[in-house]
Structure formats: structure tokens, C-alpha cells
LUMNUKOL-428651 format. One line per field, with one value per residue (C-alpha): residue in three letters; chain; x, y, z. Coordinates in steps of 0.001 Angstrom, whole numbers, plus 500000, padded with zeros to 6 digits. Example, Ala and Ser with C-alpha at 12.3 -4.5 7.8 and 13.67 -1.06 7.14 Angstrom:
type = Ala / Ser .
mol = A / A .
X = 512300 / 513670 .
Y = 495500 / 498940 .
Z = 507800 / 507140 .
# end
This chain:
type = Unk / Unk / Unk / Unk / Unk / Unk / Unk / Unk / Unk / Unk / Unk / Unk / Unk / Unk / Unk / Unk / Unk / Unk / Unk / Unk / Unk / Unk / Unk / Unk / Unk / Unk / Unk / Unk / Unk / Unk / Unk / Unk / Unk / Unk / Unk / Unk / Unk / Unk / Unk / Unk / Unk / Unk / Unk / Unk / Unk / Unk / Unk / Unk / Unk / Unk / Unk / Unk / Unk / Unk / Unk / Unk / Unk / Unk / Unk / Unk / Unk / Unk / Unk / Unk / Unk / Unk / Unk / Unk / Unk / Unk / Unk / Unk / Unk / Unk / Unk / Unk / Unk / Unk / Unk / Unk / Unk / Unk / Unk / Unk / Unk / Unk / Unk / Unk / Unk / Unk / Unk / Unk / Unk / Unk / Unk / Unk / Unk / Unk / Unk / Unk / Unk / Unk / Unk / Unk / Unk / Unk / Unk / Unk / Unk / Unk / Unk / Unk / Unk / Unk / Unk / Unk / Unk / Unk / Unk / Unk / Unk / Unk / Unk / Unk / Unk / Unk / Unk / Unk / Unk / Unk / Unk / Unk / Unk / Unk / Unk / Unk / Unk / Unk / Unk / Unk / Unk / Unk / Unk / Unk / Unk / Unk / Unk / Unk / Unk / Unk / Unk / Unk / Unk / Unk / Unk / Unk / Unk / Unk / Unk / Unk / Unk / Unk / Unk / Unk / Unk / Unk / Unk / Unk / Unk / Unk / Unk / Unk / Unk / Unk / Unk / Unk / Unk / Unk / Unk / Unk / Unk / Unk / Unk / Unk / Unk / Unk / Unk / Unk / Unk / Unk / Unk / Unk / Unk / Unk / Unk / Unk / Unk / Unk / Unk / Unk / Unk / Unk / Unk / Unk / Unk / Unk / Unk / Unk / Unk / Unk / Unk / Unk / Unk / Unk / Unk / Unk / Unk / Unk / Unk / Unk / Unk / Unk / Unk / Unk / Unk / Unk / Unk / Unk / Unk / Unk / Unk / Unk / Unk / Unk / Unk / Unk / Unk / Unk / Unk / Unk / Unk / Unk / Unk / Unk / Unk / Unk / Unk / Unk / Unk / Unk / Unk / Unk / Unk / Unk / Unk / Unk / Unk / Unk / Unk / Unk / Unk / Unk / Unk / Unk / Unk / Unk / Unk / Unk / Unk / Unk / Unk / Unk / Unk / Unk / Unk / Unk / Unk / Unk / Unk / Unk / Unk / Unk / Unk / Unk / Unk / Unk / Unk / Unk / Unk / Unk / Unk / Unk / Unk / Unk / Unk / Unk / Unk / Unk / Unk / Unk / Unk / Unk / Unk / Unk / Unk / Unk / Unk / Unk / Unk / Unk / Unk / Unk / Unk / Unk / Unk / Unk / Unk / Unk / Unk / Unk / Unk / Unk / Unk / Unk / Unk / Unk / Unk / Unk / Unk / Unk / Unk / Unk / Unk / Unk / Unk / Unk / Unk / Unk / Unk / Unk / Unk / Unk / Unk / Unk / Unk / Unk / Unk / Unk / Unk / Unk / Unk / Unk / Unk / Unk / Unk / Unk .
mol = A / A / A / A / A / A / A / A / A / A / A / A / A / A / A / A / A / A / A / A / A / A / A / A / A / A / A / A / A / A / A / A / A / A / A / A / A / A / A / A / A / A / A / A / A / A / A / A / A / A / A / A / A / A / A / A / A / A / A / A / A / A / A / A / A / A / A / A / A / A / A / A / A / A / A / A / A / A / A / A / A / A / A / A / A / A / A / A / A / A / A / A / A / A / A / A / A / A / A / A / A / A / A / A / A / A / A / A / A / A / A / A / A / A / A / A / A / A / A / A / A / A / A / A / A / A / A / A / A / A / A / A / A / A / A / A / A / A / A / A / A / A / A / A / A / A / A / A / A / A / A / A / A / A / A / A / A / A / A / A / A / A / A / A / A / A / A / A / A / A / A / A / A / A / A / A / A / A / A / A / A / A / A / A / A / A / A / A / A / A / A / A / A / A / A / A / A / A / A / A / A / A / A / A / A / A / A / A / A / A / A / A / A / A / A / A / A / A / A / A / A / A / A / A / A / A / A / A / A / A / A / A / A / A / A / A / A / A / A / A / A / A / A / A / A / A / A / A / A / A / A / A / A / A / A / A / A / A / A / A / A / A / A / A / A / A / A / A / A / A / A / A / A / A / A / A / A / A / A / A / A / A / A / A / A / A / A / A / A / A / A / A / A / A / A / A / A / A / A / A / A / A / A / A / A / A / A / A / A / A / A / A / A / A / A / A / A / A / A / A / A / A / A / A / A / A / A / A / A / A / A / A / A / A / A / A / A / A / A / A / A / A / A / A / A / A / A / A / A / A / A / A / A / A / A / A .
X = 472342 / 473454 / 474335 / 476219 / 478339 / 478881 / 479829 / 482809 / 483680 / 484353 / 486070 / 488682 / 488812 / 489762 / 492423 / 494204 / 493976 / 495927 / 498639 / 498053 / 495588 / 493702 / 496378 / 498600 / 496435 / 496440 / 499979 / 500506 / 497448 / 499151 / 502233 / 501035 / 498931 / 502361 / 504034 / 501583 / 501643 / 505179 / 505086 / 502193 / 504663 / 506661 / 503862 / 502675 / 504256 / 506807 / 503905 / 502056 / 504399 / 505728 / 501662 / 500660 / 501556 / 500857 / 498671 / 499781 / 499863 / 498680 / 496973 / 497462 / 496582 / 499251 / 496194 / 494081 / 496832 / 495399 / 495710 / 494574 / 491841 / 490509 / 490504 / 488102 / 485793 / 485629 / 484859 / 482154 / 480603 / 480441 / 478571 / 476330 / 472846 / 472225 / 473893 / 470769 / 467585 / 465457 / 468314 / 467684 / 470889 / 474521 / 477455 / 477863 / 474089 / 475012 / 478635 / 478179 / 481994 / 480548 / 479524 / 482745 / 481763 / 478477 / 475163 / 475036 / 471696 / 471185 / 470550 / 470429 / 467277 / 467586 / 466814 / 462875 / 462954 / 463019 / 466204 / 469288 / 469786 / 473490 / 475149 / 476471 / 480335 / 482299 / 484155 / 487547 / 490277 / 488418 / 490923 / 493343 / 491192 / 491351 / 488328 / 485087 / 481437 / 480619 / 480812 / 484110 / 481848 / 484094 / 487899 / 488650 / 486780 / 487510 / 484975 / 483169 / 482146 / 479827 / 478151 / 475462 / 474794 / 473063 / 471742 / 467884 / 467559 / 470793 / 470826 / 468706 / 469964 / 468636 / 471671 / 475227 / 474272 / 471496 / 473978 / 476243 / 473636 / 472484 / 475778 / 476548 / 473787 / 475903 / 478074 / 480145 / 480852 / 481955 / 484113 / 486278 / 485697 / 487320 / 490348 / 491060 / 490972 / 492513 / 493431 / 490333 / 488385 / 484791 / 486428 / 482785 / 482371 / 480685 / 484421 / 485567 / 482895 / 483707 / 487598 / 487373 / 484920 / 487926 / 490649 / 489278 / 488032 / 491853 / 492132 / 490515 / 492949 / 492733 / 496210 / 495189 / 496952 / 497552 / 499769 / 501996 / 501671 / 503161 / 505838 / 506863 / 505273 / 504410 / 502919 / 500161 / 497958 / 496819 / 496816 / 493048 / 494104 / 497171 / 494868 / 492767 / 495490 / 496070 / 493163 / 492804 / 495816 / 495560 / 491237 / 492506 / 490995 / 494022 / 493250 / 491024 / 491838 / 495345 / 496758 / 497160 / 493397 / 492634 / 490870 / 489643 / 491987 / 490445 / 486770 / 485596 / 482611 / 480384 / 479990 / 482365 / 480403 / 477188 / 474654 / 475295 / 471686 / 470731 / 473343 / 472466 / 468839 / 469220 / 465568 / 466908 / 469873 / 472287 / 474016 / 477292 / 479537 / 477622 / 474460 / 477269 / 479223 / 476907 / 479903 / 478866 / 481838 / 481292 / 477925 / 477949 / 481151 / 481409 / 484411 / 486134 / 485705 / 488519 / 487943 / 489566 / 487571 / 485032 / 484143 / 482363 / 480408 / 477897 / 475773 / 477927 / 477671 / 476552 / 472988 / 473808 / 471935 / 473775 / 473893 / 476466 / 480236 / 481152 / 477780 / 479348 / 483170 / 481121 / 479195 / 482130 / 484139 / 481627 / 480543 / 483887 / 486539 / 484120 / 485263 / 482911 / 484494 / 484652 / 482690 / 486315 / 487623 / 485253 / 485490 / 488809 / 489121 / 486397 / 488783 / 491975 / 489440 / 489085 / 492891 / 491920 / 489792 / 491168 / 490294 / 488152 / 489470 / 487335 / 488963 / 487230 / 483955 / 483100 / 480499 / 482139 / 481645 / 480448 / 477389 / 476486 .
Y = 739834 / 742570 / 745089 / 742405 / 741233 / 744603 / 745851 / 742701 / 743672 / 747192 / 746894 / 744012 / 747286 / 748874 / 746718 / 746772 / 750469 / 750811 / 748414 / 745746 / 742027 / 740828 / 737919 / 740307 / 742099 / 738534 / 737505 / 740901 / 740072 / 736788 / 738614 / 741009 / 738219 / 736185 / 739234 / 739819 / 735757 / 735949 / 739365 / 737525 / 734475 / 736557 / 737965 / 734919 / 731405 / 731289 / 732359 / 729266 / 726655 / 727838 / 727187 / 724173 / 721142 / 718466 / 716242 / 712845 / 710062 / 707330 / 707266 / 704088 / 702863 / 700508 / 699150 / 697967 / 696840 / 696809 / 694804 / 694569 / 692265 / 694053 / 697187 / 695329 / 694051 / 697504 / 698474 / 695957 / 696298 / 700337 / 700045 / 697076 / 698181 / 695113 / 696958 / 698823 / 697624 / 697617 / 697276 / 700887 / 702510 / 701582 / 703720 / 705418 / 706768 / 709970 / 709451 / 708907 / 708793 / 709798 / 713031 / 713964 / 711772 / 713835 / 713811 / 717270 / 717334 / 719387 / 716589 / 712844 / 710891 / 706990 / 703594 / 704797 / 707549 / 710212 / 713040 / 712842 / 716445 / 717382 / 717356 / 714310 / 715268 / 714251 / 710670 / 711837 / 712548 / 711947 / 709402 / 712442 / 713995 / 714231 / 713068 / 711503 / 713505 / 717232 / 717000 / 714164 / 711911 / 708965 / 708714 / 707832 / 706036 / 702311 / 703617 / 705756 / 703067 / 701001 / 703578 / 704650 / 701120 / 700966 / 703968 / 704265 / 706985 / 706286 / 702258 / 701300 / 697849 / 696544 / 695447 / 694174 / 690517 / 690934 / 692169 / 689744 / 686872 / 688752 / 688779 / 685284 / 683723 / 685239 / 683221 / 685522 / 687311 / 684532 / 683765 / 687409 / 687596 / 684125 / 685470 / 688418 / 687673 / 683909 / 683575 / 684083 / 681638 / 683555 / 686060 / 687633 / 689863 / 693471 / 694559 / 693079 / 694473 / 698528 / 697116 / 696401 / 699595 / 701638 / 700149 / 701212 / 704521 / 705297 / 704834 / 707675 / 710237 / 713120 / 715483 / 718506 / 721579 / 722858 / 720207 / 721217 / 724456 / 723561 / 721573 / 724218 / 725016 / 728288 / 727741 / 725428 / 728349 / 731128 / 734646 / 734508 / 731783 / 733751 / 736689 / 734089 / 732556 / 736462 / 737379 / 733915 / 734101 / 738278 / 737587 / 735227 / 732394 / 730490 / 730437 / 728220 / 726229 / 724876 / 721726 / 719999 / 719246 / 722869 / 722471 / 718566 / 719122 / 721075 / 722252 / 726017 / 728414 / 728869 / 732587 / 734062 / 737631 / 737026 / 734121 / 731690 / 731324 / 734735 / 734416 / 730993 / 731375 / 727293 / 726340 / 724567 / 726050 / 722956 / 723481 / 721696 / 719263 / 720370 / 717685 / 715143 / 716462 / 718471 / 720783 / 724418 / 725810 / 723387 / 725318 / 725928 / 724413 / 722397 / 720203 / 723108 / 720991 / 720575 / 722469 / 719518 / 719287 / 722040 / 723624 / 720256 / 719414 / 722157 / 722395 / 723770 / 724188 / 721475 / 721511 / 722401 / 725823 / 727788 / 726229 / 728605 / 729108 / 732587 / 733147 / 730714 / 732187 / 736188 / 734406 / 732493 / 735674 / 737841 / 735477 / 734195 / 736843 / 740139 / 740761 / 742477 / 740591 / 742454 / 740753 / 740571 / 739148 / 736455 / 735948 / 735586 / 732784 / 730858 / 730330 / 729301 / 726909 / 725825 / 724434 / 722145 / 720354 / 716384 / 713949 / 711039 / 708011 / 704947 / 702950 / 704863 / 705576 / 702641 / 699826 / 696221 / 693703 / 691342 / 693784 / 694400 .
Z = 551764 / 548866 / 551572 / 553180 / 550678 / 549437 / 553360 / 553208 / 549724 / 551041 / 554059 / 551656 / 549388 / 552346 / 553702 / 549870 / 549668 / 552808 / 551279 / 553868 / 553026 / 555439 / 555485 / 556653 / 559081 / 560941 / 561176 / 562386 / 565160 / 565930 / 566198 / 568604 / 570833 / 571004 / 572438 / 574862 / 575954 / 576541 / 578583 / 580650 / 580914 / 583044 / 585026 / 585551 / 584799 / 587818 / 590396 / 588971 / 588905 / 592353 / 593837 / 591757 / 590769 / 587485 / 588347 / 589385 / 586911 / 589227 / 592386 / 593962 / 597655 / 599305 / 600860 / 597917 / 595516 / 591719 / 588913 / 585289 / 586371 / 589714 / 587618 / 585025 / 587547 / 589013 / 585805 / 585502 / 588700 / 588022 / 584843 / 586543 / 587136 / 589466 / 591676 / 592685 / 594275 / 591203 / 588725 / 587385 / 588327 / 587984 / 589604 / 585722 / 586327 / 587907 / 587211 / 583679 / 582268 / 578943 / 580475 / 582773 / 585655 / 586057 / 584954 / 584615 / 586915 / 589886 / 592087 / 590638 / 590811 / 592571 / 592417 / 593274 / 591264 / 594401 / 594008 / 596325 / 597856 / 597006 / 593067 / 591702 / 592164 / 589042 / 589494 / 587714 / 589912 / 592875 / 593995 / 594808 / 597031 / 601061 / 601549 / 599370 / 599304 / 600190 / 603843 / 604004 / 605698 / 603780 / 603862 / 600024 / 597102 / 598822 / 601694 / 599288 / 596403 / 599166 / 600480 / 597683 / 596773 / 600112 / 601145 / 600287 / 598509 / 595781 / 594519 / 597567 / 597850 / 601404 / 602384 / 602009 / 602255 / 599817 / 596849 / 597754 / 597192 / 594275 / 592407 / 593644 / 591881 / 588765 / 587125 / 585316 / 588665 / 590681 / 587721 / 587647 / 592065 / 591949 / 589302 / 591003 / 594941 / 594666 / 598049 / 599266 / 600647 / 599559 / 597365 / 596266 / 599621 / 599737 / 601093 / 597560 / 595651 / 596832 / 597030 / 593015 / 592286 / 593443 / 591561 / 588337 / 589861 / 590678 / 587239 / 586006 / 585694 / 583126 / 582854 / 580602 / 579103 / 581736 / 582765 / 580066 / 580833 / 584436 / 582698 / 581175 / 577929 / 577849 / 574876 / 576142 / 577400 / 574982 / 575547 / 577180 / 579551 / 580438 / 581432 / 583302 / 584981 / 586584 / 587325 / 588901 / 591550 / 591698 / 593071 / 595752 / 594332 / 595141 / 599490 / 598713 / 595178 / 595827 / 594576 / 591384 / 591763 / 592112 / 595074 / 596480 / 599836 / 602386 / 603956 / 603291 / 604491 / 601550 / 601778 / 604323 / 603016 / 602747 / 602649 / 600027 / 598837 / 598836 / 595222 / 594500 / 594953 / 596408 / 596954 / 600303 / 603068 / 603363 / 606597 / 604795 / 607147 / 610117 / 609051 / 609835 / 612726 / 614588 / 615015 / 614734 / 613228 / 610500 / 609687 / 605783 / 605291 / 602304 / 600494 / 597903 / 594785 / 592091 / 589568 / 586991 / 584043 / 585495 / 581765 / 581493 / 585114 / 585605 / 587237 / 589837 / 593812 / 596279 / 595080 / 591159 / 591892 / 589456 / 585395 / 584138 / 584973 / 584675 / 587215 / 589281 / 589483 / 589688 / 592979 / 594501 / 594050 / 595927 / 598457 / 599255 / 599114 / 598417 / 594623 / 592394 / 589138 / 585572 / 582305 / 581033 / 584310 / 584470 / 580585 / 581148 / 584187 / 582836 / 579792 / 582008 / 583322 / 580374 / 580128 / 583239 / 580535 / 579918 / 578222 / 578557 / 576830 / 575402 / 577768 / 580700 / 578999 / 577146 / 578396 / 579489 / 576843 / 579580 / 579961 / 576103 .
# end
């Protein structure tokens, strides 16, 4: 600890003998790191607004109009663990809005306690993309919501009639099904039930820095993003994550140059979108995920094989577009995908007061 203090006490000895405090040393950093921003700004910041997009700041469907009160329910029914056979799951289970809209397991254990096969996806934005799961097999969160709730190995419940009998022997839900659908004759349906988890699913919307940066703030990114950013359109990585969702739009070949597990180390081979269309050029074709809020939903691929990012971006890289990454190069886009990073609010996160 001696030879510590008296290392720092010589290298401040230094700093004053060469007429300059460490003070100034830094404003003289900060001045240089500014300087290189703004040259990157010019490198950069046109290229990326001309690609991408802020992200939207609602994402409503003509065909499910919301409301204050369908959102609630939604709400409600998401955090609901009645909504699973043996009431030990809710929708927030393995898209836990405390944790991103993940549960930040490899593969999310049911209603029985057996594992699904493919990654929780997160929750957040998910109402912007094309289509709902890894392999698109449902058109958007409306279609998406019911499916789990039934399917054995998720929330197991037998069957559509059985959760509607289940909920309608609830007093509080015939109550708010009653409030929000009052034209209905038997407003407590299973089409209701997914209709309402959506609403407040399109609710969940998280614009980040890099928002701002796309609005033009320059400012909004630092000088490590910046470099990110670059080394982020000049790898490619932009065929494939496009969009203001980065990515969320389109289907992709996981590993055009080489096979995908062989990196991963996956302890199974999913054949992607082919296990649902039987299509062989959809072999190993998977949903490109957004990368919104991706510093926060590891683990990442469809079977959470890989825990850390910058393994993640160095596979992805060599697999997809046959890139052999730098340390700094991977530092460095991990860190602009860090300015995808939003916010989750209280209102999204916290439990209903109807289930405390």
C-alpha cells in the first residue's frame, strides 16, 4: 500500500514538474475525444441516418383498437399466473419486464417444470416486428399472446374453453372483460383474452440514445459508440440488421460460412423455420432478432448458447459474413450496442394492484 501511494504521489509530482495538473491533462483528453467524435460524425452520422430510422412511438393495430382499460387488463392477464395449467407461470415468467422482457435463461422452464427448446425472445418492441417467434410461425403479438398459454410444454392450459371457465369463475375478471368489450354479448372469450394481452404488449416501447442520435444529436453517442457505429456498417452487419428495430424484419441462414454450432457449441442442431415449413431452403433459417435493448437480453442465439456479447457479435461476424473481428472492433460495437439500451418504466414493470 506504501509503494502504492508513493507510485500516485510520483507520477502527480510528475504531472506538476512538466507544468501541466492532472486537471489539465483531462480537459485536454476531453478535448481531444470531442475532436475525434466530431471527425467520426462525418464518417459516420449521414450513412446512419440515411439506413435507419427512430423507433416508432406507438405501434397500434387498426384491428385491435386499444384503450386505457384493454391495455390494463392486458396488463393483468400478463402478470396472471392462472393463466397456466398449474398456476406457476404468468406471461412475465420468461418475459419478466423487470429483466428486459427476458429471463435471461437459455431456454425457459414451463408450467411442469420441463424446458422449452428455443430462448425466451425479449417482449419489448416486439410489436414492430414482421412476424412473432424464431421461425414466424405467428403473424403479430394478437396471434402470438394465445399461443403459449396452450401449448403443453409453456402454461399448458388444456384448452381455450378451460381458461375461459377458469377466469369466468373470477369476479374481478368478468368485471374489467365486461368494461372493456361492452358490446359484447360474452365479452370474456379466449379471442379477448390474447386481444387484451396485446394491447398492453404494443405498449412497450423503449426509444434509447440512439434515437437521439438519429435525430440528430451528435452528441448522444460517445466517441466508443462512434467507433462502434463504423465498424458496425463497414463489417456488413447492416444486410442483415436493418430497421429501427435493428433487425425483427426478415428470415436469415444462421451461418452462411460455416455451421452455426460448430461456434456456438448448441448441445442440439435446430433446423430454424424449416421444423415449421418443411421447406428446405428454410433449413437453419432463423428470425434476425432486434438488437433493441440487446446489452441487457443475453443469453443470445435461438437456444441462448452463447452468455456473452462480444462472443456473440465475434461468432455472428464469422459465421455470417466471414469477418475475423479485432478485440477493439468487437469492444467497440458491443458499446454502440449499448446506445440501443431503453428504458423500462414502472409503468411497464410493475405488478397490477389487482394481483398484490
Amino acid at each position: 500500500m506504501k509503494y502504492l501511494s508513493f507510485v500516485l504521489l510520483s507520477i502527480v509530482m510528475l504531472f506538476v514538474a512538466c507544468g501541466e495538473s492532472p486537471e489539465e491533462l483531462a480537459r485536454k483528453q476531453q478535448a481531444a475525444d470531442f475532436a475525434a467524435s466530431m471527425e467520426l460524425e462525418k464518417e459516420v452520422g449521414e450513412r446512419a441516418r440515411q439506413m435507419y430510422q427512430p423507433l416508432a412511438t406507438s405501434a397500434d393495430n387498426a384491428e385491435n383498437v386499444s384503450s386505457p382499460e384493454k391495455i390494463h387488463l392486458g396488463k393483468v392477464l400478463y402478470f396472471d399466473k392462472r393463466l397456466s395449467k398449474d398456476g406457476t407461470q404468468s406471461c412475465n415468467s420468461c418475459h419478466n419486464m423487470s429483466t428486459y422482457g427476458v429471463d435471461n435463461l437459455p431456454v425457459s422452464p414451463g408450467d411442469n417444470g420441463g424446458n422449452g427448446t428455443r430462448n425466451s425472445p425479449t417482449v419489448l418492441n416486439a410489436a414492430f416486428h414482421s412476424t412473432q417467434f424464431w421461425d414466424g410461425r405467428a403473424k403479430d403479438v394478437e396471434q402470438q399472446a394465445g399461443m403459449p398459454i396452450t401449448n403443453p410444454v409453456e402454461m399448458a392450459i388444456p384448452s381455450e374453453a378451460f381458461l375461459v371457465e377458469r377466469l369466468s369463475g373470477i369476479e374481478m375478471y368478468k368485471e374489467l372483460f365486461a368494461k372493456v368489450y361492452p358490446d359484447e354479448e360474452k365479452p370474456l372469450t379466449y379471442a379477448n383474452i390474447a386481444k387484451s394481452i396485446a394491447a398492453f404488449e404494443r405498449t412497450l416501447i423503449t426509444p434509447a440514445k440512439w434515437d437521439d442520435y438519429l435525430g440528430g444529436s451528435a452528441g448522444a453517442l460517445t466517441l466508443e459508440q462512434k467507433r462502434g457505429l463504423k465498424s458496425f456498417l463497414d463489417a456488413g452487419c447492416v444486410s442483415c440488421h436493418v430497421g429501427s428495430l435493428l433487425g425483427g424484419n426478415m428470415f436469415q441462414k444462421f451461418g452462411v460460412y460455416g455451421n452455426y454450432w460448430e461456434y456456438t457449441k448448441s448441445a442440439v442442431i435446430d433446423e430454424g423455420r424449416f421444423t415449421e415449413t418443411k421447406n428446405e431452403g428454410d433449413k437453419y433459417m432463423f428470425k434476425v432478432p432486434s438488437l433493441r435493448n440487446i446489452t441487457e437480453t443475453h443469453p443470445y442465439f435461438h437456444d441462448g448458447s452463447v452468455a456473452d456479447l462480444g462472443e456473440a457479435v465475434k461468432i455472428m461476424a464469422k459465421v455470417n459474413l466471414n469477418k475475423d473481428l479485432t478485440d477493439g472492433e468487437v469492444s467497440d460495437i458491443v458499446a454502440f450496442l449499448g446506445s440501443l439500451t431503453g428504458e423500462v418504466t414502472e409503468e411497464m414493470s410493475s405488478m397490477p394492484t389487482e394481483l398484490q
